[in-house]
Each structure stands twice: as structure tokens, then as C-alpha cells.
N, C-alpha and C positions, 0 to 999 in steps of 0.2 A: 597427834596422829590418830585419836578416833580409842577406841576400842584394844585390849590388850589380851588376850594375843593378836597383834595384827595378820588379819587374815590377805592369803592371797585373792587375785580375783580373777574367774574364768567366766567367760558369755556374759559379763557385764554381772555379774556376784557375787559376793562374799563369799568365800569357803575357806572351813575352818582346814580341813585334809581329812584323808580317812584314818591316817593318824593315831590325830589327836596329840602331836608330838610337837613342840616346839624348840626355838633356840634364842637365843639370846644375843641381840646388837647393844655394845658399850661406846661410849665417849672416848676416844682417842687418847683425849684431851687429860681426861681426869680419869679415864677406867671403869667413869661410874656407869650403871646400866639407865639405856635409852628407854630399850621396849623388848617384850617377848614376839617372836614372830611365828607364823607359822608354818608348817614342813609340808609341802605338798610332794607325793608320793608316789611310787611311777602308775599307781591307778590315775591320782589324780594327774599326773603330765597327760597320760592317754585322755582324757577327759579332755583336759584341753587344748590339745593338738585335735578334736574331734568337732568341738566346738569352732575353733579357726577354720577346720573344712568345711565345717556346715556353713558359717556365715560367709566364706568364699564363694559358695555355689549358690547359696540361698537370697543373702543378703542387699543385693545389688552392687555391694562395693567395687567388685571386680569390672562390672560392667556398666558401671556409670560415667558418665565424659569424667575424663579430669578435670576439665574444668569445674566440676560440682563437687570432686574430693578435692578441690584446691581450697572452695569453700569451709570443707571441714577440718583442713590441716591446718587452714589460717586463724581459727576460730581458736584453734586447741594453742595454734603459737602464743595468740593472746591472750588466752588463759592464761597459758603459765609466765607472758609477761606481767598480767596482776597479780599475782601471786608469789612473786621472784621474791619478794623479802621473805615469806615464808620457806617457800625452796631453799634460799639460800644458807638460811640458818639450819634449817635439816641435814643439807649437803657438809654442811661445817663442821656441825655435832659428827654425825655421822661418817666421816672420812677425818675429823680432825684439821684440813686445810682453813687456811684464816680466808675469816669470811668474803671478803672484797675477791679474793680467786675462786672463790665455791661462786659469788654472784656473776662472775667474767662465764664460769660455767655455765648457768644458768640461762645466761641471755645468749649464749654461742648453740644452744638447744631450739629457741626459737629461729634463731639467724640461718640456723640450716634445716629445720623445715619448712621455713617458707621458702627459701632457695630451691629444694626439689620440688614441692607444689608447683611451684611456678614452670620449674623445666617440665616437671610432664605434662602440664599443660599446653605447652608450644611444640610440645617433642609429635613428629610425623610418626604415627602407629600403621600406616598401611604405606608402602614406597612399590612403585614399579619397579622390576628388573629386564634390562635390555636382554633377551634369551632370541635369537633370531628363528623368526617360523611360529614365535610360543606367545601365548599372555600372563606373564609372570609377574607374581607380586613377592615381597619381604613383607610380614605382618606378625610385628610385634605384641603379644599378650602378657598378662601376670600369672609369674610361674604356680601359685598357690599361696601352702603353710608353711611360714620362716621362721625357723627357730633362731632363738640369741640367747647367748652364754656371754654376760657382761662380767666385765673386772672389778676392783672395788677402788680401784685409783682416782678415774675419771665417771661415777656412775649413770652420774645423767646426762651430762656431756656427748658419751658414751652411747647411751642409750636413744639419743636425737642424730647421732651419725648413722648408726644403724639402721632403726625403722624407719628414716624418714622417704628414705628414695623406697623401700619395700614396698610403705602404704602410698606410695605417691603412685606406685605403678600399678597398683589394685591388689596388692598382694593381701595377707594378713599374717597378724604374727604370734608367737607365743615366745614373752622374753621370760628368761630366767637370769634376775641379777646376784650378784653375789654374795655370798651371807652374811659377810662384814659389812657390807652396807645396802642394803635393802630398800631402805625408808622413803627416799625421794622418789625411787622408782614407784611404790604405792600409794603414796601421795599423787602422783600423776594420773592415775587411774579414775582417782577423784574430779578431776578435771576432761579427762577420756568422755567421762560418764556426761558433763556438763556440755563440752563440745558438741554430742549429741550425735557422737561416731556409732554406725551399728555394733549393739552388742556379738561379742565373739570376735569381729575383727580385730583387736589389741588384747590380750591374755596373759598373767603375769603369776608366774611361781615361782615360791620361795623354797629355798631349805638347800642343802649341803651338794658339791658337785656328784658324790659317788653316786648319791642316789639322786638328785633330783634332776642333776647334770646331766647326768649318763644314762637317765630314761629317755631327756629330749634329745638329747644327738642320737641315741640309738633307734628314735622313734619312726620306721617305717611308713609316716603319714607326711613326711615333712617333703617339701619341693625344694627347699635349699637350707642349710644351717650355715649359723657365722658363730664363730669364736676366735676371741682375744682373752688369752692369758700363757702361762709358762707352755716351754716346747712339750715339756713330758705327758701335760692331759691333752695338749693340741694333736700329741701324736695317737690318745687313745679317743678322742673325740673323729680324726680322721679313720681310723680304722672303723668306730661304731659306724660312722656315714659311710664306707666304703659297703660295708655289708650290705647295706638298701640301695647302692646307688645313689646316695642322694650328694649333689656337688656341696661343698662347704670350700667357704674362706677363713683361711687362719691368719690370724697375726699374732704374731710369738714374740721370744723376748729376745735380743742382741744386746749386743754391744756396740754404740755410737762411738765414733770418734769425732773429736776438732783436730787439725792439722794447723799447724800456727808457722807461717814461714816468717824468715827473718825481715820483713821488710811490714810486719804487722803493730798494728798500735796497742803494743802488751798494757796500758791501762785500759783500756773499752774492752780488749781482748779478756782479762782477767775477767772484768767486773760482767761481760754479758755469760761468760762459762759461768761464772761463781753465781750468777744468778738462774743460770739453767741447770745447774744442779742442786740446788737447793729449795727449786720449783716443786711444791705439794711434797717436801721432805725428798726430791731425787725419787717419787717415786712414778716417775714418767716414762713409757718405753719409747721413745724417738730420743731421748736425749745426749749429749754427748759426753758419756762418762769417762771415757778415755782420752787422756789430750798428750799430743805427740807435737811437741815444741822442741824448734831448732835452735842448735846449741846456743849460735851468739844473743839468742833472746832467753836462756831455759832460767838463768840464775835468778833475772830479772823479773820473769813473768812468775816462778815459784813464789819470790818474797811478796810480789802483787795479792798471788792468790790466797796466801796463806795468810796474810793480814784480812783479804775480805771472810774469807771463809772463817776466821776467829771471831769478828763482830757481826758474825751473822744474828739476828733477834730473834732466839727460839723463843716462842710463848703458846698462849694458851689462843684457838682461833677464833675467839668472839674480841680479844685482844687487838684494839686497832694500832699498837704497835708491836705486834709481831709479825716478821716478814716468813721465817719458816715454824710450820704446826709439828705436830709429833707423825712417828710413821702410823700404819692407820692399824696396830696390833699388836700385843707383847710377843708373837710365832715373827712378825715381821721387823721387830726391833730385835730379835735373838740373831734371827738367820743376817742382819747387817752387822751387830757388832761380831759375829763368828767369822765373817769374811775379814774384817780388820785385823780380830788376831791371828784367823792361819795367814793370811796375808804376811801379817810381820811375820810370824813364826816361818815361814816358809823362804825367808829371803827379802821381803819388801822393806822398803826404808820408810817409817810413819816422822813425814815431813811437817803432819800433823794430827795429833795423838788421835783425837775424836772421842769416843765413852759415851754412855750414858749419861744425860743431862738432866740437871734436877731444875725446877722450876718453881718458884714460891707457891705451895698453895694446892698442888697440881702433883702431887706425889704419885697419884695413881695412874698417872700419863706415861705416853711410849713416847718420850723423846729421846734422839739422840743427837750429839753433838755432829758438824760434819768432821771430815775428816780425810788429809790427803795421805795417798800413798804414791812410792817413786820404786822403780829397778825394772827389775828384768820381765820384757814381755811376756815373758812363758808364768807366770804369777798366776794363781788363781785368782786375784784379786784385781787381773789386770784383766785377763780372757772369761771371766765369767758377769755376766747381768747381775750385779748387788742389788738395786733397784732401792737403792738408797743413797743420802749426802756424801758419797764415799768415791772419787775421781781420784784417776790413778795415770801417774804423770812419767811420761817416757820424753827424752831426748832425742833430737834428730840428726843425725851424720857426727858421727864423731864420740857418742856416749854422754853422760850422767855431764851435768855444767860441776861447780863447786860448788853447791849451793849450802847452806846452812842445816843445820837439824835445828827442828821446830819442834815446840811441847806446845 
């Protein structure tokens, strides 16, 4: 990764912060520390929210065909397809996911930037409107400077859904990823640089939400902000943007369910739940962590699940035989096992136990085993987002089957 403290980068530079303050990304995996990074500071967010409007108005980005930014989005995709083995293993360290799902990430970043390139290249920017007596047009423009408040689940992934349709429609952006995992986002900037994108157009600050967070959503320069992560900052991230006016999209955290009717195939059934919750450690917000199986299947689909979910292969993610990595931090292994126990404590049936899992070698790691729980909907553990290996199993018409307790 270059240089230690990794610096953010704004107008296409290095900057340490006015700072001078860093923080620390660890190994999932092992605990051990990756790199120091560095904290940019609500001077420095204004800086570069300042920089994005200069190179919006200055730079020709905004006003170039797309078809010539198709050029530089395809450029930058192939970039980061040479460089994917690199990516990949940063994204694995650095979130803990076994590597072959960090590289699925990795190529699903180029896959949807060349996807928008390509639409806004085709896409009609100027349409007549039938207005009878009038000569009226619809003319589409790029709104400006897009903030981004990334998650640390999916980083890069994450971070190619978002900018990619902004810069594709001449926007510019200033991301802020998330301080657990930073690294792949930095690294790309690397490649920004090589793309041969105008400086200021793509802008990337590092460091903690209260502060580095909540200068860019509050930032009065921004034309639109997006954030993905829990409802509680999404609601003070909507209020910061409510005060400028500025529109923002949220995507917050739920509770999926499956619905499993009696007429389903309870082994594919099991085994595709028991693999979508143990996807990046269950820590996916589309997932279905809730499954509501009817009765005359509930005993049968339970004994399924709790057999796949007990040999699941927790390891270490450079491990090419581990299927689930650890959660991506010891604050995120706590708050999973704390939902297990008030869960039980509260009522829930632990159809299977779960715990902390130890791993040869790898002591310093945030794994946790998965873990089912069964009863009454009203459950914390059933109505709240764990965001963790932890699916909580209801019966449909009629109550609970007889099913077994499981350790």
C-alpha cells in the first residue's frame, strides 16, 4: 500500500490531514494490524468537496460527450481488471472475506462501470416535449458534487455501484469509505491517477463517521449525497442533508425474510439459505435472515439446516478451503454474540448454540461460529438486523414443528 500513514487523496494528492491524526485498519483474520491511515478533517472534507466543484466547472468532465468519459470509465475498469489479484487480496485482508468472494467483488466493480458508461452513452440528453402552441424540450444535465458514505461489508463492490452512474453522467464525487476498511478504496485512486481521469473529479477521505462523516453529509456544496449503513446515522445523515436541501439516498438495514411453503425442495431450500447467510460471515444487508417454514416441512428443513450450518468451514481468507471468513471486527463479533445471548435469554430456542470460534493459528481473529435460533416473532433476535451467521427460524400456520434441540 505505498507509504505509512496512508494518506487520503483530494485533486489528484496526497494529503496527510491538517490533523495529523491517524487510525489503525487490522486483519479480520488474525487481528494483526495492516496499516495506519489517515483522518481527514472537516477542513479537509471542505477542501475536498471544493476541489470536486472546481473540477466539475473547470475541468471538462461535465461537459464532455459521454462517449469520451466512456473512454475514461473503461480505461479505469481495466485497470482494476489488471490489477484484481492485487485488489483482491487487500479486500480479503482487509474485510476478512475468503479471497475468491473479495475477487467475485472485484470483477463485479468493473462489470458495472462499464455497464453505466456504456448507458450514458446511448442515453437521449436532450427529448422534445409535445406542449401544444410551445417548442419544448426535456434536457438532462449532471447534478454536480456526490458525496459517498461507504460501508465496510462490501467496499469496493460498494464503491463501483455508487460512482459509477454519477461519473458516467458527468458528475464528480468525493467518497468517504469506512474505517474498517479503507484500503482497496485507496489503492484505486492509484489507478484513478493512471486512468488519466481529471484531477478533483474522484476524491477520497479517510477517518471516523462523527467526524469525517458528518462534515461530508453536512457539507453544503454537495448536489446529492448516498449512504449505506445502520438506520440510526442514516437518520442523522438525512437530517444533516435536509438542512442544505441537498436530496440523499439511503439504504439502511432490515430484516429479509425466506418464506418456504410446503410444496418446496427443503434440501436446495436449506442449503441455498444456509449459504446466503453465511455469505461474507451474514454480513450482507439484502439477505434473508429470517425464514418462516411451514409446518409440514419446519422439522425437516430445521434438521437440514442445522447439519449445513454445523459444517460450515470457518477459516482464515487467504485459506482456499474456508467457505466462511471472520465478522470484519471485535465491536462486530460482540454485538453478534450479544444478540444470541439476549436472544436465548429472552425466550428464543438456540436450535443451534453458535459461540465464538477458535481457529488454529488465527487466535487473534473475530470469528464466530453460525448459529440458529427458533420461537416467538416478537424476539429481538428475530425483529432486529444481527448482520451476522445468526437466522432465526419461525413456523408457518399452526406453531413450532417437534423439532430437536441442537448443541
Amino acid at each position: 500500500m505505498g507509504a505509512s500513514p496512508l494518506p487520503f487523496m483530494i485533486a489528484g494528492k496526497s494529503m496527510t490531514g491538517g490533523s495529523a491524526e491517524t487510525f489503525a485498519t487490522r486483519d479480520p483474520g488474525s487481528g494483526e494490524h495492516l496499516a495506519d491511515v489517515c483522518i481527514a478533517s472537516s477542513g479537509d472534507v471542505n477542501v475536498a468537496v471544493e476541489s470536486a466543484a472546481h473540477a466539475f466547472r473547470k475541468s471538462a468532465w461535465a461537459t464532455m460527450p459521454p462517449q469520451e468519459r466512456l473512454v475514461y470509465l473503461n480505461r479505469l475498469a481495466q485497470l482494476v481488471e489488471e490489477h484484481a489479484d492485487d485488489l483482491a487480496l487487500i479486500e480479503s485482508l482487509d474485510t476478512g472475506k475468503p479471497k475468491p468472494q473479495a475477487a467475485w467483488d472485484i470483477a463485479n466493480f468493473s462489470q458495472t462501470m462499464r455497464y453505466y458508461a456504456g448507458l450514458a452513452a446511448k442515453f437521449q440528453y436532450r427529448e422534445p416535449i409535445n406542449v401544444a402552441g410551445n417548442e419544448a424540450w426535456r434536457v438532462r444535465q449532471p447534478a454536480g458534487v456526490c458525496g459517498f458514505i461507504f460501508p465496510w461489508n462490501f467496499p469496493f463492490l460498494l464503491v463501483g455501484w455508487g460512482i459509477s452512474p454519477a461519473l458516467a453522467a458527468g458528475n464528480t464525487v468525493v467518497i468517504k469509505p469506512a474505517e474498517d476498511t479503507p484500503l482497496s478504496t485507496l489503492y484505486l485512486m492509484k489507478l484513478v491517477k493512471l486512468a488519466g481521469i481529471p484531477d478533483g473529479v474522484i476524491n477520497v477521505v479517510t477517518g471516523f463517521g462523527d467526524v469525517t462523516g458528518a462534515a461530508l453529509a453536512s457539507h453544503p456544496g454537495l448536489a446529492r449525497m448516498s449512504f449505506t449503513g445502520s438506520p440510526e446515522v442514516g437518520t442523522l445523515v438525512a437530517q444533516a442533508c435536509a438542512a442544505n436541501l441537498v436530496p440523499v439516498k439511503l439504504e439502511l438495514g432490515g430484516k429479509g425474510a425466506a418464506v418456504i411453503f410446503d410444496d418446496a425442495d427443503v434440501s436446495a431450500t436449506a442449503q441455498a439459505l444456509v449459504g446466503a447467510i453465511t455469505l461474507n460471515a451474514g454480513q450482507v444487508c439484502c439477505t434473508a435472515s429470517r425464514w418462516l417454514v411451514h409446518k409440514n416441512l419446519y422439522d425437516r428443513f430445521v434438521d437440514e439446516a442445522v447439519g449445513l450450518l454445523r459444517n460450515v468451514r470457518i477459516g482464515y481468507g487467504q485459506d482456499d478451503s474456508t467457505q466462511m471468513g471472520p465478522v470484519v471486527s471485535e465491536k462486530q463479533r460482540s454485538r453478534v454474540l450479544n444478540y444470541v445471548r439476549t436472544g436465548a435469554q429472552t425466550g428464543a430456542e438456540l436450535l443451534l448454540e453458535g459461540g465464538p470460534a477458535e481457529i488454529p493459528g488465527y487466535s487473534g481473529g473475530y470469528y464466530v461460529k453460525p448459529a440458529l435460533l427458533a420461537g416467538n416473532s416478537g424476539n429481538v433476535a428475530c425483529k432486529e438486523e444481527i448482520f451476522g451467521p445468526v437466522p432465526y427460524v419461525n413456523a408457518l400456520r399452526g406453531g413450532r414443528g417437534s423439532h430437536r434441540q441442537s448443541q
